[in-house]
N, C-alpha and C positions, 0 to 999 in steps of 0.2 A: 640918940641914946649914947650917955658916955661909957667909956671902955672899962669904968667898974662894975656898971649896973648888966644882972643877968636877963634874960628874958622868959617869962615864965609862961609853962606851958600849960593851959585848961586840961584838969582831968579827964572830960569827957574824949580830948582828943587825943589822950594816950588810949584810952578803952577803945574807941573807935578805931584807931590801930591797932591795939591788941586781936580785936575780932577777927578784923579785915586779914590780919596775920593768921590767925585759926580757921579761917573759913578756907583762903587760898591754901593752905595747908592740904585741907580737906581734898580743892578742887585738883591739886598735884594729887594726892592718889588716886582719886578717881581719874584722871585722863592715864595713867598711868597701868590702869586694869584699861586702857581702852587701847586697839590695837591699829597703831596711827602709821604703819610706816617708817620711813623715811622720819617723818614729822614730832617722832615722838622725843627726841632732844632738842627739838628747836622748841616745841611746845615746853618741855619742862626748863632750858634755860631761860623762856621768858617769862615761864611766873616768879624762877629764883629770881631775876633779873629785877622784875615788881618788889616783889618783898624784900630785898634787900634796898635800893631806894627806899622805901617806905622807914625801913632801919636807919638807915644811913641818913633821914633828912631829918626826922622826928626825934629818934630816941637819942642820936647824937649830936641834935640840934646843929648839925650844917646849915639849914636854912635859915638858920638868924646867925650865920657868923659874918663876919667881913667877906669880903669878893676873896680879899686877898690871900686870905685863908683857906677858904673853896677852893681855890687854885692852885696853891700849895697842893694840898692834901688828894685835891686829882693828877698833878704830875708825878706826887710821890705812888700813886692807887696805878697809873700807867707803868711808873717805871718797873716797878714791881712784878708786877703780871706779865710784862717783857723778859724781865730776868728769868721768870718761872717756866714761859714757852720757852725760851732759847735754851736753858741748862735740858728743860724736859725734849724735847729735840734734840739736843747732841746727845745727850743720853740711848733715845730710843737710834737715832744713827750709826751711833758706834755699837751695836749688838750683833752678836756672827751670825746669827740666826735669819739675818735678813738676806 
């Protein structure tokens, strides 16, 4: 495929991600009335976890870009969320209160 041509995505499998987005929706409140422990932010980070892949491959068509791109866009996705712990870390660090 050359690097004008888009690549176009079946209706059906936007809808079929649309649902799969609404139903997990669903199934996050429902574990969310359930009383898991320890378990219950590991459970609800991996259905954000799902559903966002789901976003991130489909609706923003990652999965048909170049490798090279992909790769970009996940060291920029890491460096990012490093900067966010480290500032949120020195932040909660330097508070008197500790």
């Amino acid at each position: 495929m050359s690097e004008n041509q888009h690549h176009v995505v079946p209706l059906w499998l936007y809808a079929t991600i649309g649902i799969t987005l609404l139903v997990m929706t669903g199934v996050t409140y429902f574990v969310a009335t359930l009383d898991l422990g320890p378990f219950n932010t590991i459970v609800a980070l991996a259905i954000a976890s799902f559903k966002a892949t789901l976003v991130v491959l489909i609706f923003m068509h990652v999965k048909y870009t170049s490798e090279k791109m992909t790769k970009a866009a996940i060291i920029a996705a890491i460096f990012f969320l490093g900067l966010l712990l480290t500032l949120s870390l020195a932040d909660f660090g330097t508070r008197a209160w500790l």
